[in-house]
matplotlib code that plots the C-alpha trace (Angstrom):
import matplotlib.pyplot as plt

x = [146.8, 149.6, 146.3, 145.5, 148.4, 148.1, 145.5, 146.4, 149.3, 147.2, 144.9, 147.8, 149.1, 145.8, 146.0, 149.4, 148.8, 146.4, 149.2, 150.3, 153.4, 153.9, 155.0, 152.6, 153.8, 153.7, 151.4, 150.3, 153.2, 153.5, 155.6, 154.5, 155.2, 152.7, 149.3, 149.9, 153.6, 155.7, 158.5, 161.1, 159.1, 156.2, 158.0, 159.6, 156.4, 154.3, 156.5, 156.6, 153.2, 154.1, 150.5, 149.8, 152.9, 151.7, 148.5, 149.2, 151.8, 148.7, 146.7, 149.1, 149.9, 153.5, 152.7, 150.1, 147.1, 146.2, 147.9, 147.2, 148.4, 150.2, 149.2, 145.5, 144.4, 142.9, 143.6, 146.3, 145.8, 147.4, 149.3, 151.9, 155.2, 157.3, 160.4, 160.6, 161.6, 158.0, 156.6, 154.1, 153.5, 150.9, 149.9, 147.8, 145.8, 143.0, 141.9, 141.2, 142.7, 145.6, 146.3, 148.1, 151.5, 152.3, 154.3, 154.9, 156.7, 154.6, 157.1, 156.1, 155.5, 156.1, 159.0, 160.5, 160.5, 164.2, 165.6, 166.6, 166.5, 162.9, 160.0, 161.2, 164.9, 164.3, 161.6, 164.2, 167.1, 164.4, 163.8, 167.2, 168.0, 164.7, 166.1, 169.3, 170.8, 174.7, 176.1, 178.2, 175.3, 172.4, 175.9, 176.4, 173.2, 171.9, 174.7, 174.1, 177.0, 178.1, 177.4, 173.2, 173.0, 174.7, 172.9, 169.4, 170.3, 170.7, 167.7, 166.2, 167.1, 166.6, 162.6, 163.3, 164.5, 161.9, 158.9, 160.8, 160.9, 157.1, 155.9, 157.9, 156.5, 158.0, 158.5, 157.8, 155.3, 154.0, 154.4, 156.9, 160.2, 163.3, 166.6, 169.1, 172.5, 175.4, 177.6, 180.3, 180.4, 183.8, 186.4, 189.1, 192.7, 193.7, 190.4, 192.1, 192.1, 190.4, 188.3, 190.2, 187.5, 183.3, 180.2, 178.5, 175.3, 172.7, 169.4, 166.8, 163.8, 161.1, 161.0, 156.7, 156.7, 159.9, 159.5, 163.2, 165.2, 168.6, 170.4, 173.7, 175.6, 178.5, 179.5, 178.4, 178.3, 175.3, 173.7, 174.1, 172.5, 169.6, 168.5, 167.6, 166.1, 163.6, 163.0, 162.3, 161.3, 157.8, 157.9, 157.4, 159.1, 161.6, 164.6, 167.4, 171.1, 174.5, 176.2, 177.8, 178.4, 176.4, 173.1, 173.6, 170.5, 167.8, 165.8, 165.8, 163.8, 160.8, 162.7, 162.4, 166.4, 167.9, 171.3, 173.6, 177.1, 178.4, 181.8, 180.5, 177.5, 175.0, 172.0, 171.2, 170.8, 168.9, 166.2, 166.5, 167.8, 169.5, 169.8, 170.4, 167.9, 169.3, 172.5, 171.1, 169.7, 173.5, 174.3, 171.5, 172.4, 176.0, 175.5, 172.7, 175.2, 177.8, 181.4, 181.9, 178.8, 180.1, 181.8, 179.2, 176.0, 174.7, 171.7, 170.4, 171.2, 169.9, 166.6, 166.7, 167.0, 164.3, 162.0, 162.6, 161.8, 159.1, 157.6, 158.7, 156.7, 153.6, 154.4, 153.8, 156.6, 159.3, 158.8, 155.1, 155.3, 158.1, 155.7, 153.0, 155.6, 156.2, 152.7, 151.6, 154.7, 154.4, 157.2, 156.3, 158.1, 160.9, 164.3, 166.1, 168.3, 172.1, 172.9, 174.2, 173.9, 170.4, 169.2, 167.2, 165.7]
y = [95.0, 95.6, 96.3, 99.8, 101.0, 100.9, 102.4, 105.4, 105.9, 105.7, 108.2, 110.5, 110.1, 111.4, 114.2, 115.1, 115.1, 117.7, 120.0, 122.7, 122.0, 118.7, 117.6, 115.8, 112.5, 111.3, 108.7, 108.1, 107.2, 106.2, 109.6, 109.3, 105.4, 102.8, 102.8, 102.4, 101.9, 105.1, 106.1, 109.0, 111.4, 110.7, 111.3, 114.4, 116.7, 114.6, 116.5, 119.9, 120.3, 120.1, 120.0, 117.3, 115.1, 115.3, 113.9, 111.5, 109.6, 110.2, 108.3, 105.4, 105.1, 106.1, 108.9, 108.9, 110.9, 110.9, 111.3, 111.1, 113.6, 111.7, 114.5, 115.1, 111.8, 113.8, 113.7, 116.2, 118.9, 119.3, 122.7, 124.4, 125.4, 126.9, 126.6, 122.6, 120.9, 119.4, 122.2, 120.7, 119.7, 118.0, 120.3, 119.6, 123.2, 121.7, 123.6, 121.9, 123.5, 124.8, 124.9, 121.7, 122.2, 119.3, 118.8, 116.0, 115.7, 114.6, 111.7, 110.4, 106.6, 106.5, 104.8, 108.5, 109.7, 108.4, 110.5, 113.9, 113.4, 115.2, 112.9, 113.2, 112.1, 109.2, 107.9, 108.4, 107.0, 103.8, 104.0, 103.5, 100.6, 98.7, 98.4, 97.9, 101.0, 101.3, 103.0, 105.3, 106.5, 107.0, 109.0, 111.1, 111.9, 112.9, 113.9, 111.6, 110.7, 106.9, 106.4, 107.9, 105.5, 102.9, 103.1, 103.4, 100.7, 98.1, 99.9, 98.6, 95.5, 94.8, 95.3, 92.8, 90.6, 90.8, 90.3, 87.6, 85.7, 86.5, 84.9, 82.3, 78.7, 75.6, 74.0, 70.7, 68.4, 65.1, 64.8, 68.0, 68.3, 70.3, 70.8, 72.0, 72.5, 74.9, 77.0, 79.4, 83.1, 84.7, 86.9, 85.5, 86.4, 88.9, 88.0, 84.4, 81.0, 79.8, 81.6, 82.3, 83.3, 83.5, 82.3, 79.0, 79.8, 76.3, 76.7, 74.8, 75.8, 73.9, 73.1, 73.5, 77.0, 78.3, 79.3, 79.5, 79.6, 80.7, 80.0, 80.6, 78.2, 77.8, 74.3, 72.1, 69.2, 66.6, 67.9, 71.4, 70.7, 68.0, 70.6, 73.4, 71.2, 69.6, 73.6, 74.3, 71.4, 69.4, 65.7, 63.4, 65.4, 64.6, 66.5, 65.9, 66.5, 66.4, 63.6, 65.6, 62.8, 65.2, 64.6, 60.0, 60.4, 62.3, 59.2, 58.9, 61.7, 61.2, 62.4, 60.7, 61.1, 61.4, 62.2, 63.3, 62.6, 65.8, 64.0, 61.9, 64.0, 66.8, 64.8, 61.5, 58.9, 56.5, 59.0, 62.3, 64.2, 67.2, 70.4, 72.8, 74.9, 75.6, 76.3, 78.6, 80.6, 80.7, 82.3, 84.6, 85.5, 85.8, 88.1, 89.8, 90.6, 93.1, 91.5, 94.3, 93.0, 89.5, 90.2, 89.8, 90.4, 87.6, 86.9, 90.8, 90.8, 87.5, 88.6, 91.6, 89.1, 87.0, 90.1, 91.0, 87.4, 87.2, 90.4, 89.4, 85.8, 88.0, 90.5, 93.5, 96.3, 96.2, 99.7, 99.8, 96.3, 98.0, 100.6, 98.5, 96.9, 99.8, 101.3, 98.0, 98.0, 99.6, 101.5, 102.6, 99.3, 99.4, 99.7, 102.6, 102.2, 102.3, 106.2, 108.1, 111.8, 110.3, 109.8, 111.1, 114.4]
z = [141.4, 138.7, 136.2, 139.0, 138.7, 134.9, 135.3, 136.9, 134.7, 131.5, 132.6, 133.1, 129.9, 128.5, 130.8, 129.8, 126.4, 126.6, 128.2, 125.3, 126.4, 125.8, 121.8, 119.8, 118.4, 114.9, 113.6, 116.7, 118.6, 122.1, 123.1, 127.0, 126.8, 125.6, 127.4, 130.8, 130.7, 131.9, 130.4, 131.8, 129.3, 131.2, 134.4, 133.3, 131.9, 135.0, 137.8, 135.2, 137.4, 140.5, 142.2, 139.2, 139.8, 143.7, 142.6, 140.9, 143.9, 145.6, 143.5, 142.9, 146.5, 146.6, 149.4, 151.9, 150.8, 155.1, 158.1, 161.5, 164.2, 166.8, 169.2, 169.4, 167.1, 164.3, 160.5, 159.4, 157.0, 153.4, 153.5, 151.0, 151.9, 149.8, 152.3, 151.3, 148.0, 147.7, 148.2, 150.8, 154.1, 156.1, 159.6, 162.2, 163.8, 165.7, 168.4, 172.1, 175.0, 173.1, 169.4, 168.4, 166.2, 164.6, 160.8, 159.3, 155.7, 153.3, 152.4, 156.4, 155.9, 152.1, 150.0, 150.0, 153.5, 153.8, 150.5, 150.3, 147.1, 145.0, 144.2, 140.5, 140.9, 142.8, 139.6, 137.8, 139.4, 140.5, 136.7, 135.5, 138.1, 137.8, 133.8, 134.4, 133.3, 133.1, 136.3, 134.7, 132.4, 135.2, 136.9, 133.9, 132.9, 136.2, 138.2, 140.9, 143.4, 143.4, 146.7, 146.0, 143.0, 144.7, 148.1, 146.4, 143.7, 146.5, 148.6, 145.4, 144.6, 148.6, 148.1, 145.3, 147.0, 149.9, 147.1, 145.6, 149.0, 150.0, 146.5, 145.6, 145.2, 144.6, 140.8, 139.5, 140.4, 138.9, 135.0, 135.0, 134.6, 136.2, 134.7, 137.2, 137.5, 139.5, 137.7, 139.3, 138.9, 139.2, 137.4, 135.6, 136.4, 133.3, 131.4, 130.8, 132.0, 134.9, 137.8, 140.6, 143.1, 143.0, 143.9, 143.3, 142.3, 142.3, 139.8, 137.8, 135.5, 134.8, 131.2, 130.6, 132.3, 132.6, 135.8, 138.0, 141.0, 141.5, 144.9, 146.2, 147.7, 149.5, 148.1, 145.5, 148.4, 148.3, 151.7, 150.5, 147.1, 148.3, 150.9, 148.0, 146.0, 148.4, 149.2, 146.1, 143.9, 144.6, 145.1, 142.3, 139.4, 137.2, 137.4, 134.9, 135.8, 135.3, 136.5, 139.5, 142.1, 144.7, 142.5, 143.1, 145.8, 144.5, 143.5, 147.4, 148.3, 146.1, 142.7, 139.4, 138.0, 134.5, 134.0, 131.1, 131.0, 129.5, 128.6, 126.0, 124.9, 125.5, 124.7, 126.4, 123.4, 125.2, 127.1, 125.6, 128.9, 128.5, 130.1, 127.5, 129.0, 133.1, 130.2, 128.4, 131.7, 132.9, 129.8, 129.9, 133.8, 133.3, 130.3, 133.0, 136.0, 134.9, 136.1, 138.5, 140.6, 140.2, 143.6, 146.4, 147.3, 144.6, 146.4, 145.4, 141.6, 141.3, 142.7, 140.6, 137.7, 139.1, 139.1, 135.9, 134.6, 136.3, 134.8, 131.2, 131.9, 133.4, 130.1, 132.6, 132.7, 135.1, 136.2, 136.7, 138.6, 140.7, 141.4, 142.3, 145.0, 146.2, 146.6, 149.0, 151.0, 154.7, 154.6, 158.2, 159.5, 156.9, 157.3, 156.0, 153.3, 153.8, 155.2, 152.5, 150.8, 149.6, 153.0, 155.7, 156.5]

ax = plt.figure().add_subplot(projection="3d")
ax.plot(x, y, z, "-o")
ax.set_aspect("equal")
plt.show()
């Protein structure tokens, strides 16, 4: 639960406080982040304390706090070792006939164990991604290489993208309705006229909720468009549209239609249909997705869009949900991320 991992973090905050190191606030300000929220303050007097910034991955379930020796069987012992980054390292010296050697780094099976990177610089490089941060500033400020933040910020937006999948549910339903719509995302030639090239992206929103999906397509053709909305939206709802001539069938498959004709007007006189609001999430996604990642690869900003949504609607913080994803994945049968000076041991 997203409520633990608050948890954990708040306790922290009160431990940090206590440091003589860290600043007091004024008036009682939030200096480490509101309660249970982490901020790169947080992150930065957290890891000042290295045994305590250990502790507390531990404790959230970023890294493993056991280990199992894939020699003798037995549960692997916590040592330091000042020759690693980390300082630590788990080792196995059980005793049977002879004494068994093993080592494992103690970012084995954790989101980490595929980063060179330091436990810090990768919370605050995930940080910076996970809130959109400018490219050129997360470069600047931390002196990462394009191809670390680059590689990581699509390792990212790739766990994302596999929560996304895992817990999304259909809209709609009887006595709801869904607005949808396709709009194109491309560059325009000189920052004028029309777009030359880009991606048809299909969506809809469900007007009592708000609750969204986003879809690329390759075409706006009927049999492309009816197949992701009878994946996404339930039977029996009312879904309002354009009146694209792909959308003449929906009554067919169980829909109830309305249509606007947005030649003549924005807002059906005769029922009220409009979709102002699929319009005003194109405008929100558009201003969302810088123009440079306009180019491919929709179907990972989009989720990273949909993530963040989805925390706003659940009013839980991007960055502790994120962490929460992180700490119940098995990274074990993960892929590593693209190979790049960020990557393995």
């Amino acid at each position: 639960m997203v409520e633990e991992v608050k948890s954990i973090v708040s306790q922290y905050q009160q431990q940090l406080i206590k440091l003589p190191f860290v600043p007091r606030s004024s008036f009682g300000r939030d200096l480490l982040g509101e309660d249970g929220g982490a901020n790169k303050l947080f992150l930065t007097y957290l890891f000042s304390d290295m045994n305590l910034g250990i502790q507390f991955l531990k404790d959230v379930g970023l890294i493993r706090s056991k280990v199992t020796c894939n020699t003798c069987g037995h549960d692997m012992t916590w040592c330091a070792d000042p020759t690693r980054k980390d300082g630590f390292r788990w080792r196995c010296r059980r005793r049977s006939v002879v004494v068994c050697s093993e080592s494992k780094s103690i970012k084995h099976g954790s989101w980490f164990q595929h980063s060179n990177l330091t436990f810090q610089e990768v919370l605050f490089l995930t940080y910076d991604i996970v809130r959109r941060e400018p490219a050129h500033l997360i470069k600047r400020e931390h002196g990462f290489g394009p191809h670390t933040l680059a590689d990581w910020a699509q390792f990212c937006r790739e766990t994302m993208l596999l929560y996304m999948e895992g817990c999304s549910e259909k809209i709609g339903g009887p006595n709801k309705t869904v607005e949808i719509d396709e709009s194109k995302f491309g560059k325009r030639k000189y920052g004028r006229g029309h777009p030359v090239k880009g991606q048809w992206v299909f969506g809809g929103v469900e007007r009592e909720s708000g609750r969204t999906f986003l879809v690329p397509v390759p075409d706006r053709t009927a049999d492309t468009l009816m197949a992701v909305i009878d994946a996404w939206i339930e039977p029996g709802t009312t879904v309002i549209s354009d009146c694209w001539g792909a959308y003449r069938d929906i009554d067919t498959h169980g829909y109830t239609h309305r249509t606007v004709n947005h030649s003549i007007e924005f807002v059906d006189q005769r029922t009220g249909a409009h979709t102002n609001t699929i319009e005003s999430t194109w405008r929100h996604v558009k201003a969302y997705l810088s123009p440079y990642n306009r180019k491919g690869d929709y179907i990972y900003h989009l989720a990273h869009y949909m993530f963040v949504a989805r925390c706003r609607a659940e009013e839980v913080d991007p960055f502790t949900k994120f962490l929460h994803l992180v700490a119940t994945t098995d990274w074990a049968m993960c892929p590593p991320p693209p190979s790049s000076e960020s990557c393995a041991e």
